[in-house]
N, C-alpha and C positions, 0 to 999 in steps of 0.2 A: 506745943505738944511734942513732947522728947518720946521716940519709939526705942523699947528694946530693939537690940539687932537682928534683922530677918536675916540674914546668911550668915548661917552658925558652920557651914563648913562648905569648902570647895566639890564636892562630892554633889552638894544640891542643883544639878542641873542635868540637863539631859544625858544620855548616855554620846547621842551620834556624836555631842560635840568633840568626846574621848574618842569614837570613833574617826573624825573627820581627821582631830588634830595627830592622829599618831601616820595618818599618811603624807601629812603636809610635814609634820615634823622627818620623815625617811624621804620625802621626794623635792619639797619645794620651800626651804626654809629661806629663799631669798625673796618670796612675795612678800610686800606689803598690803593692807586692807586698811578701807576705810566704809567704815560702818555710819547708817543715818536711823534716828529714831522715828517712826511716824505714828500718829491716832489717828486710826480712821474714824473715830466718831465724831456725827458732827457738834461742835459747840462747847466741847470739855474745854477745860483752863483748869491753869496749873498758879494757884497761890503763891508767893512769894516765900512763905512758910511750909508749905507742901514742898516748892524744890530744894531750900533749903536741906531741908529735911533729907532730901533723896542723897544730895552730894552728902550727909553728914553719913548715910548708911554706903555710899559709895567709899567714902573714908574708911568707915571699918572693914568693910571687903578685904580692901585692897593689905589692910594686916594681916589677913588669914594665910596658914600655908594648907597643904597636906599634912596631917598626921602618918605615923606608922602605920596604925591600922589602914585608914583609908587605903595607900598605900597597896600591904598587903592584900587589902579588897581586890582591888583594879589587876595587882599583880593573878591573882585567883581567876580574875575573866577570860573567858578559855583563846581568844583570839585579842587578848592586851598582852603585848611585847615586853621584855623586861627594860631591854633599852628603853625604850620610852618612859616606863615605871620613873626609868632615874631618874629622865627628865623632870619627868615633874616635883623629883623630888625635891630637887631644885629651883622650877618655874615659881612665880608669883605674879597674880596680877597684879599692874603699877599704874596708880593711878594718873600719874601724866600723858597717859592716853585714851584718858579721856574724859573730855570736856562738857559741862553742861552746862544752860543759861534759859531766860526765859523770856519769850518774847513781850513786848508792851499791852499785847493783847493777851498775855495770859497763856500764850502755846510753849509745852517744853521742847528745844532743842535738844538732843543728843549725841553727840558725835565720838567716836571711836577709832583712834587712827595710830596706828605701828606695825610691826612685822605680826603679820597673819595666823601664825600656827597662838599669838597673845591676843589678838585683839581679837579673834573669832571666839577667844572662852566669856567675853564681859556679855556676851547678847543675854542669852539664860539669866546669868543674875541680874542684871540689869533691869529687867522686863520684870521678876521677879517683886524687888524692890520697886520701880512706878505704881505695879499695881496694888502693893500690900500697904503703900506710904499713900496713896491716893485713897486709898476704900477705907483706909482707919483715919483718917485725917478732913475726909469729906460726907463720912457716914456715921450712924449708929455702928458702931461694928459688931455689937450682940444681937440686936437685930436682924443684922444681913448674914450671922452664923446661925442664928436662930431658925432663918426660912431656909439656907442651906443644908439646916439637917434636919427638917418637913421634908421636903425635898427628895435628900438622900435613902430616908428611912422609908418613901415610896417607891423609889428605885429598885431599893432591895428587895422589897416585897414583890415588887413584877417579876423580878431575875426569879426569887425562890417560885412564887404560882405559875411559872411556867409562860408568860404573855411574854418574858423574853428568853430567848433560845442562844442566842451567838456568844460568843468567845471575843475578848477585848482586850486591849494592854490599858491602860492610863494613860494620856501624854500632854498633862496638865500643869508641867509646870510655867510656862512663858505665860499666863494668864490665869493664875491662882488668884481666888481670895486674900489669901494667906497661906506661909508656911506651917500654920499651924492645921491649918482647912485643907491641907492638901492631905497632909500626915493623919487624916481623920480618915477624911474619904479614902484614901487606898487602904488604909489598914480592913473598913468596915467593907469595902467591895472584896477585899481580899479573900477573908476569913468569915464575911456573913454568907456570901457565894461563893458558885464554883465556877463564875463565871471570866471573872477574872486574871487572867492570867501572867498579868507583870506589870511593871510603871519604865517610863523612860527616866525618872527621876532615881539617879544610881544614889544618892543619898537614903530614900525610902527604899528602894530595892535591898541596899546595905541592911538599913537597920530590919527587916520584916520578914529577912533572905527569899525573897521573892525573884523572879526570872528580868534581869533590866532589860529592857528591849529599845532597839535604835539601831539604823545604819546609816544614814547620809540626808544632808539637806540642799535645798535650792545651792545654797551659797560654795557647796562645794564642786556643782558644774559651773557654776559663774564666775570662778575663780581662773578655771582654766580660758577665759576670755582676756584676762591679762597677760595670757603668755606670748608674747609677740610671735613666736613661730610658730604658733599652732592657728589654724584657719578658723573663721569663727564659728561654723557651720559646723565642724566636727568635737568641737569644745565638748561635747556630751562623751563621742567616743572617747577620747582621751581620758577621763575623767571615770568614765566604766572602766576601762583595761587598767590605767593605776590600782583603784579599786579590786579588781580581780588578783591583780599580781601582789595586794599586798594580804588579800585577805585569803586565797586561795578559794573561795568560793562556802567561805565561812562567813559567816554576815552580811549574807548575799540576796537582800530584797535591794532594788535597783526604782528610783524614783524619776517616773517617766517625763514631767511636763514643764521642769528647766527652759526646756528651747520648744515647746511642745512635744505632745507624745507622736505627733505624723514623724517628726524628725526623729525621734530615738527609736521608733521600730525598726530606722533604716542600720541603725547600731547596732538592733536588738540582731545581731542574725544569728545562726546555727550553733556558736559557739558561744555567746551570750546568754543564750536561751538556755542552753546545758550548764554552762556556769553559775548562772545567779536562781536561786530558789525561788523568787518571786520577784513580784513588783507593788510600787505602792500609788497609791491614786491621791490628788491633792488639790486639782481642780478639774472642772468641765463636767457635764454631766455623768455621773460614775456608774451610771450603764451602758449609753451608748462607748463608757472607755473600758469596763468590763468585758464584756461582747467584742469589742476589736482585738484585746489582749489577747481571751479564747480561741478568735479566727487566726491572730496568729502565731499561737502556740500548734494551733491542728496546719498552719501549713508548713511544720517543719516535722510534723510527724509526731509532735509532743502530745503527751497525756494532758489537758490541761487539768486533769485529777492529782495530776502528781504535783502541781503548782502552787503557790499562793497568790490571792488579792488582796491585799492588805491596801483597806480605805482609811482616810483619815481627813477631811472634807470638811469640816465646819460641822462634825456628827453628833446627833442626840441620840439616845437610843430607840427612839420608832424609826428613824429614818436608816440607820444600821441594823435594826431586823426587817424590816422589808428589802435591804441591799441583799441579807442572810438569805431571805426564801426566795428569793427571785435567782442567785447564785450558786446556792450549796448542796445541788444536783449536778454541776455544771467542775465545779474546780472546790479548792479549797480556798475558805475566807475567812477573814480576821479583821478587825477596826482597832483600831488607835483613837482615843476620844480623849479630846481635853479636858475644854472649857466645860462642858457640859458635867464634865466630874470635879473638877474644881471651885469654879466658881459658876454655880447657878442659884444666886437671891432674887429676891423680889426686886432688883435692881438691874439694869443692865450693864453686862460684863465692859470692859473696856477692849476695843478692837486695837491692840498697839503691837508693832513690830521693829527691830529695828535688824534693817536689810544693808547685805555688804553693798556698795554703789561704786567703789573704786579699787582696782590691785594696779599696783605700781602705777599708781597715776592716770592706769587709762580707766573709763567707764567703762563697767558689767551691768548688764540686768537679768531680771529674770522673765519669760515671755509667758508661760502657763501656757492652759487651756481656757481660762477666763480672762479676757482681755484686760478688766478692771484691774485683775490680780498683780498686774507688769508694775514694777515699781522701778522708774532710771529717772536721774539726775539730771540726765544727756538727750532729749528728745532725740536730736539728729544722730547721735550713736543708737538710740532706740529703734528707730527707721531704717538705718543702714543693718542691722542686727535681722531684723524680720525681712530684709531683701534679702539676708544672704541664708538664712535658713528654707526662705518661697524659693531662690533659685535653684537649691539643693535640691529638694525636695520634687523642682518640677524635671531638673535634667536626670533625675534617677527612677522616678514614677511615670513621668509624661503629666503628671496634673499639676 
């Protein structure tokens, strides 16, 4: 079974990764990364003709450039740099960085490995293609768009009768259906509601001129743990102030649970808190991290009115409007929703990520607020990692 090509343009992928790569490309163009693929669900396998398949759409990726337009798009974003524009007018991803195969039992490997500001763009498409090569190759696929837009067309109805109230972006693209399913849903959440208010997906955003929304991922504090002389405990701070000094406090939601959020409130201090507009939640129960946020916006003297909380959590939408009514007396809030706008059929989505696990050779991870969520290569760098953020934490706190 021969698929047309799901990445029809270098633009289909999140926003933050343009964000991430324009600070890496001005500050740290000498890291290395190396990227792993993982499914958390249990028992999926991958066909011999399924991966086939994925390397053959990895192949045609890696032909695609930037067009002009696109181009001019990204130039048009009010905090994308022109220097960087060029870059990319330039850049290409190259497929000898990166490797796939499949194990005896049917599990896909993934691996991604070069200079960081290239190998940090293959995640999004990447993820992209598994899961549009796996659902059309392992499903009915009219079927699973069939119940998706059941589905959908229910969705819309609650937003319009009023059962839902809150304000959302999209941020469906690492766990789509399809790119065809994706470009459905945002358009109909777009333009059927008013609830909706952007996609992280700067390809849809392009085409629907809608608001792209993104600032930063895990993997961009995890990055600064390969830097040999920066300590590991402060890996977060370093990695805010870059960020602040490149964006000026323009795309300035800040994502707390890298190293967990106890360690970054120790970051977050007085000047942090006036710099960045908000923050974003990703794991851990996201009230008792709301509520802590709050207390410590008011113990710097902050409005936390003046603030955002931008969830983005594994969200459907009843569990983001009860985050809404329990919060939007308190500060201002907004969600980020996937999977839940992507891909929801009568089937179960695929849980798949593929996390950086190495810059320059050493091991990173990332720690969260959900234990489960830590994903290292390195057990015993994992262990020394969470001593050195507990002793931080206790010689500044006393806990």
């Amino acid at each position: 079974m021969k698929l047309e090509p799901i990445v029809i343009s270098l633009l289909d992928t999140d926003l933050y990764k343009f964000n991430m790569d324009q600070v890496i490309f001005h500050k740290h163009t000498d890291l290395c990364g190396e990227y792993y693929f993982k499914c958390r669900n249990k028992g999926v396998t991958f066909s011999e003709e399924t991966v086939q398949e994925i390397c053959d759409q990895v192949d045609h990726l890696c032909t695609l450039r930037f067009t002009k337009d696109e181009l001019d798009y990204l130039r048009s974003i009010r905090f994308i740099k022109k220097d960087y524009v060029e870059f990319l007018r330039l850049w290409r991803p190259i497929r000898e960085y990166v490797t796939i195969s499949r194990s005896d039992e049917g599990e896909l490997d993934i691996v991604v490995n070069g200079p960081l500001f290239s190998a940090m763009q293959f995640e999004i498409y990447l993820l992209e293609i598994v899961n549009e090569v796996y659902f059309r190759m392992n499903y009915n696929y009219d079927e699973l768009k069939a119940s998706a837009e059941e589905k959908l067309d229910k969705k819309i109805k609650d937003f319009n009768s009023g059962r839902y109230s809150f304000k959302f972006a999209e941020f469906g693209c690492r766990r789509r259906l399809s790119r065809e399913w994706e470009d459905t849903a945002v358009k109909r959440l777009a333009f059927e509601t008013k609830n909706c208010v952007g996609t992280s997906n700067v390809y849809l955003a392009k085409k629907y001129n809608l608001t792209p929304i993104g600032t930063y991922a895990h993997e961009f504090v995890q990055m600064y743990q390969g830097i040999d002389s920066i300590p590991l405990a402060y890996t977060n701070q370093y990695a805010m102030n870059d960020w602040y000094d490149e964006y000026k406090g323009d795309n300035g939601t800040a994502l707390t649970d890298t190293v967990t959020t106890d360690l970054f409130l120790l970051d977050f201090n007085r000047s942090m808190v006036n710099n960045y507009t908000g923050v974003r939640h990703d794991s851990g129960d996201p009230y008792e991290w709301g509520e802590k946020l709050i207390a410590h916006y008011k113990s710097y003297g902050v409005d936390p009115k003046t603030k955002l909380l931008l969830f983005s959590d594994s969200l459907d939408f009843d569990k983001a409007q009860k985050l809404y009514d329990h919060f939007k007396d308190k500060t201002k809030v907004s969600f980020g929703i996937g999977t839940f706008c992507s891909n929801d059929t009568c089937v179960p989505a695929l849980n798949i990520v593929i996390k950086l696990q190495y810059v320059n050779g050493r091991p990173v991870a990332k720690l969260s607020d959900t234990p489960d969520k830590a994903m290292c290569r390195d057990g015993e760098y994992l262990d020394y990692l969470k001593r050195s953020v507990a002793f931080r934490i206790k010689r500044e706190t006393g806990k």
